[in-house]
N, C-alpha and C positions, 0 to 999 in steps of 0.2 A: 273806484276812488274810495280812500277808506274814510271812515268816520268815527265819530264819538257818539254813544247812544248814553239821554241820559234818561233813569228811572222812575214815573212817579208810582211811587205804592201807598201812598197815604189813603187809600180806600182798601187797602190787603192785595197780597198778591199768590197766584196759583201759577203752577205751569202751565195750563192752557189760556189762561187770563193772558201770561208774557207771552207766548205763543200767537195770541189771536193778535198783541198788540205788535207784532214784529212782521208779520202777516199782514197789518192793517197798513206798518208804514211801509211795505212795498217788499218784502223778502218773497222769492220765490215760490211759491206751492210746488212744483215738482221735485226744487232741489229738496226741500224739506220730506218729500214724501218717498222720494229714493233712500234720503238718509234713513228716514225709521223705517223703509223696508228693509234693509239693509241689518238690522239688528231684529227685527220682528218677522220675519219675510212669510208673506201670506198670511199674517195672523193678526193685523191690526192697518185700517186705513182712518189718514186725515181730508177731513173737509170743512168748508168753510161758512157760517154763515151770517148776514147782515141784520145786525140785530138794534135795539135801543135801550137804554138804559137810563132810566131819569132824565131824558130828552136827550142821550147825549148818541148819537151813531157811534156804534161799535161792530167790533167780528169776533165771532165767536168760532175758536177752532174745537171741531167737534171728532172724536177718535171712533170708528166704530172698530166692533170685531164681533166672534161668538163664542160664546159661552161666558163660562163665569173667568175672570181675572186668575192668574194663576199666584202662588205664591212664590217666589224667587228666593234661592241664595246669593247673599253677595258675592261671592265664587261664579257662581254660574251668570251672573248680571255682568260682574267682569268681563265672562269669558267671553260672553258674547260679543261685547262692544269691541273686545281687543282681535275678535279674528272676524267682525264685520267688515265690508269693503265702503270705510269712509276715508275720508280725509283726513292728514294729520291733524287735525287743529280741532275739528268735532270728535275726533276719538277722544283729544286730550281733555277736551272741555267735560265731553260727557263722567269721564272716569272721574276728573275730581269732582263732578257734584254726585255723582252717587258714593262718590268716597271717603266725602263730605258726610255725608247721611247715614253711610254703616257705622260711623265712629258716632254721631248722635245716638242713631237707634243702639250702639253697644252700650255707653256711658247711660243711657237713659234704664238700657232692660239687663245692667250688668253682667253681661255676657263680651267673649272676647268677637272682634272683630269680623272673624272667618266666621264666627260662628251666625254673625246675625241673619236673618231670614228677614227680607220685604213684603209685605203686607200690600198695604193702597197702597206704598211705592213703588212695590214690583209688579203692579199689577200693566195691562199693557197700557191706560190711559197716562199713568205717570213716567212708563220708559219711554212712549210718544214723544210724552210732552218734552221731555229731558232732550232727548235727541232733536226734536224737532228745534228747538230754539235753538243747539247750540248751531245745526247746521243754517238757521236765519239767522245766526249773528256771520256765520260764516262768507251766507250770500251777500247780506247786505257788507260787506268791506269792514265790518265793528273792529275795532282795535282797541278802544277802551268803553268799559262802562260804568258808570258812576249813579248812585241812587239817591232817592232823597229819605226822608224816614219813613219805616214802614210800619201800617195799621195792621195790628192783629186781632185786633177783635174781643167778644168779651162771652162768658157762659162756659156750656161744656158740648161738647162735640162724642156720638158715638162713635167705637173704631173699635177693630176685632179683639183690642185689648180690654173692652167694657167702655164704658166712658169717663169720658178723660175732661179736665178742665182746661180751658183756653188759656193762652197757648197752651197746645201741648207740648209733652217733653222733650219729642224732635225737635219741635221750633226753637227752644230754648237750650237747645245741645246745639245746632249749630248755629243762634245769634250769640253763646258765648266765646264760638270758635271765630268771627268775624268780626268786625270792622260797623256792621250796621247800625243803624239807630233807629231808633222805636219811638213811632210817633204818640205823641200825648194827647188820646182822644177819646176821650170815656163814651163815646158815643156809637159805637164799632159794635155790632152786635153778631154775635154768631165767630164762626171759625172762617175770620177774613184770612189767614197768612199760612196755607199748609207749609207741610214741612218743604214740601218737590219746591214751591217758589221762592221759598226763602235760601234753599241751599241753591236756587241758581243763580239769586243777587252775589249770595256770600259766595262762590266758586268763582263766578263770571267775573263779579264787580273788581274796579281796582277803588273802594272806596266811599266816603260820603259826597254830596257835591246838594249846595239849598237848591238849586237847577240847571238848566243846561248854559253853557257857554261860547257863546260864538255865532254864525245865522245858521239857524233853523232852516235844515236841509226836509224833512218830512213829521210828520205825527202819526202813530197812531195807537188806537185805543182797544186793549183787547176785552172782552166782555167776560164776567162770572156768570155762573148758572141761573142765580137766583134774584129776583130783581127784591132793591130793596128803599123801602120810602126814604122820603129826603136827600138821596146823596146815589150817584153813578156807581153803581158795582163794576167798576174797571179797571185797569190797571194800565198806565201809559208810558208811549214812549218814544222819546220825541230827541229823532238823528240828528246831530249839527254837528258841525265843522269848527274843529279845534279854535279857541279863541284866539286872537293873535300873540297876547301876553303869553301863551304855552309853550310857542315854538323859542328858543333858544333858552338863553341860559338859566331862565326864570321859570322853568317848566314848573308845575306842581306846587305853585309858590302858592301859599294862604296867609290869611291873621290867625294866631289863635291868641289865648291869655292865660297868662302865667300867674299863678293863685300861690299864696305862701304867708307862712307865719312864723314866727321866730318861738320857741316853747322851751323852758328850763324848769317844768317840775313837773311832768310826764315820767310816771314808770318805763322804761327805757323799752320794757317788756309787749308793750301797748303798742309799741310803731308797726310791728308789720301788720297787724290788723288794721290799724290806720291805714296803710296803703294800699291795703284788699280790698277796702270800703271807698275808697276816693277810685280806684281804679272800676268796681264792682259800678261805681254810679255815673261813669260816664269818662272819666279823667284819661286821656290820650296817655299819659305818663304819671307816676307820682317817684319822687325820691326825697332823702332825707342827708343831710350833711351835717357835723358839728359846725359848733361854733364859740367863741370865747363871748360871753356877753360884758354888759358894764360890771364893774365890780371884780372882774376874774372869776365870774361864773361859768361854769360850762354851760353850754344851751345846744339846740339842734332847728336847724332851719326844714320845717318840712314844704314841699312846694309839688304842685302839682299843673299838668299844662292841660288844655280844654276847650273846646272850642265855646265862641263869644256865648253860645245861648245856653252850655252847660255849667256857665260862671257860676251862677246862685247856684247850685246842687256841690258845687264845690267846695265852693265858702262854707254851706251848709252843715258837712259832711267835717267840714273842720272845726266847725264851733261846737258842733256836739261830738266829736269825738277826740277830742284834744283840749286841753285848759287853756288854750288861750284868750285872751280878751278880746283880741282884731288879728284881721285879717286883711291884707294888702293885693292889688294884683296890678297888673300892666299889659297892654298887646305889646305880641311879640310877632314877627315874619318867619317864616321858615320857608324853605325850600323841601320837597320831598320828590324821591324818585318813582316811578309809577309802580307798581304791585302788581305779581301775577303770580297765582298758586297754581303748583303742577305737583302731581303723584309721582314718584320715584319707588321702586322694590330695594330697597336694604334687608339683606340674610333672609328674603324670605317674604317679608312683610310689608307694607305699603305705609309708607310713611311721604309728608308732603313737605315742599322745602319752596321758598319764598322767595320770587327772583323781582330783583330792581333793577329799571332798566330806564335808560334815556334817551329818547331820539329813533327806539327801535335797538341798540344795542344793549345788551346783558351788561351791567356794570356791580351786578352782586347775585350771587347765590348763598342761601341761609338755608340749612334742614330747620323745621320745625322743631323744637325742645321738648315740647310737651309727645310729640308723637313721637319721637326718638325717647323719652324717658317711659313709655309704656309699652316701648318695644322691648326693650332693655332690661325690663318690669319682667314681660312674660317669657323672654328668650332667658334670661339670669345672666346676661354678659355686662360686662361695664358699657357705661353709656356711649364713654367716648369713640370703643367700638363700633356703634350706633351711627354715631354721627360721621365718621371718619366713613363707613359703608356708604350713607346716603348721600356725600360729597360727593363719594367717588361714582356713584349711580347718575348722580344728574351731570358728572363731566362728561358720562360715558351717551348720555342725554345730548350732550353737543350746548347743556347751559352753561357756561363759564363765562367770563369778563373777557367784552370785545367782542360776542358770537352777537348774532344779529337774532332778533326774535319776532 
């Protein structure tokens, strides 16, 4: 039976943190340990164990192997996964979160993509952990997952590049490539959110959600290494069954609120940085329209959409970065389609493309823009070439409008 799993990371989240907590709500131990044999074979085992945490019972999934961690190229992390004997669905899941994390770790050490080398991500605790969840979302029936906002932490973290301050710049390459939200809690100390658990929210998830929706089918809590005062070092996650408001035509419906000002003596030059800074702070959308004001003045309506609790950074965001005097807003309802990112090969290259879908069938496929513009960037072909490639790759995928997913 499938399910919805939804995330809480607001303590930081790791891949054996998500691991131990998908493991704790009832995912198989052996399918999980066929799957990362299957990519590691003879060189890394998972085990499990019953631990506590600030009172709170947790499992902690614990990877052994020997010797020291190796170093990986994204090529060779690829290859493996793509001529291991898994399932469709944990091949697919694994490739976009580490594919997720080559384009971090490149944007982050300016280097192109093939080129990147994994570090603590290629080592064998983080292909474990990668693998191992996806094949527990697999056993448990997951179909969607959804998070709430995630704690990163606060300081600076060694790592084979010297040390680095929190987040580091993986975390922040692929929390700019997603959807997630960063909880607001100066109290997080240390490096709660490595890069492996934040790109398997951002790959996995289809989204934010304040908690889970519908009855609570299981719980469970996966544990961090390190125990720490005041607050559970864990990461949870807790299975239910789709809400009723989901199933028909209402799927994916939310409130958000629609923030806007009307502005007639703004250098016209200033607006796309307005939009960089409202989007840059949280704004699901920002755009701009003219407008005729009183008097036969020209004016521009800028407006921006948000969810309820990112209101005030919005408003904010416009009072000081725009002349206006006020600021108006209203909720609005929308409807959205569910989200699932999947890798496709265009000319060569790995580029991701964005599928919506409803009910279980594909009702959109979208190439990503930005990965198709820096494909495009280091091939020297026109973009639209790019994009026309990566279409024609996920048709040949079987994604298209009406394919069932």
């Amino acid at each position: 039976m499938s399910a919805h799993a939804w995330i809480d990371a607001s303590a930081g989240v790791a891949g054996d943190m998500l691991l131990g907590a998908l493991l704790g709500a009832g995912a198989d131990l052996g399918a999980v340990r066929v799957a990362v044999a299957a990519v590691l074979p003879g060189e890394a085992a998972i085990d499990t164990e019953d631990v506590v945490r600030a009172g709170l019972a947790a499992t902690r999934a614990v990877v052994t192997h020997q010797g020291p961690s190796p170093e990986r190229s994204w090529a060779d992390l690829r290859a493996r996964i793509v001529s291991a004997d898994l399932a469709a669905a944990v091949r697919e899941d694994a490739l976009a979160v580490f594919g997720l994390l080559a384009r971090a770790e490149a944007q982050a050490h300016g280097v192109g993509v093939e080129e990147v080398h994994f570090h603590e991500v290629g080592g064998w605790d983080s292909v474990a952990d990668v693998v191992g969840v996806c094949a527990a979302l697999a056993d448990l029936g997951v179909e969607r997952v959804t998070c709430g906002p995630v704690g990163l932490g606060s300081g600076t973290v060694l790592t084979r590049h010297g040390r680095m301050p929190v987040p580091v710049p993986a975390v922040l390459g692929v929390l700019a490539r997603s959807s997630l939200q960063v909880a607001d809690d100066d109290l997080l100390v240390g490096e709660c959110a490595t890069p492996t658990g934040v790109a398997l929210l951002a790959a996995l998830g289809s989204g934010h959600a304040a908690g889970p929706a519908g009855r609570v089918r299981a719980v469970g809590a996966g544990a961090g290494a390190r125990e720490v005062p005041d607050r559970a070092n864990v990461t949870r996650v807790v299975l239910h069954d789709p809400a009723p408001a989901q199933a028909g035509p209402d799927v994916g419906e939310e409130t958000l609120v629609e923030v806007a000002a009307t502005v007639d003596d703004l250098d016209p030059r200033v607006w796309p940085a307005v939009l960089e800074e409202l989007l840059g702070q949280g704004a699901l959308d920002a755009w701009t329209a003219p407008v005729l004001m009183k008097k036969g003045r020209p004016g521009t309506v800028v407006t921006a959409l948000a969810r309820p609790e990112g209101r005030a950074t919005v408003v904010q965001v416009l009072m000081a970065h725009t002349t206006t005097l006020g600021v108006r807003w209203h909720e609005v309802r929308r409807s959205v389609l569910e989200r699932t990112w999947r890798e496709v090969t265009a000319l060569g290259e790995q580029v991701r493309v964005k599928i919506g879908s409803r009910d279980g069938l594909v009702l959109s496929v979208t190439p990503e823009l930005e990965d198709c513009r820096e494909v495009a960037l280091r091939l020297g072909v026109p973009l639209r070439v790019v994009l026309r490639a990566a279409e024609g790759a996920a048709q040949a995928e079987g994604w298209e409008s009406g394919a069932a997913i």
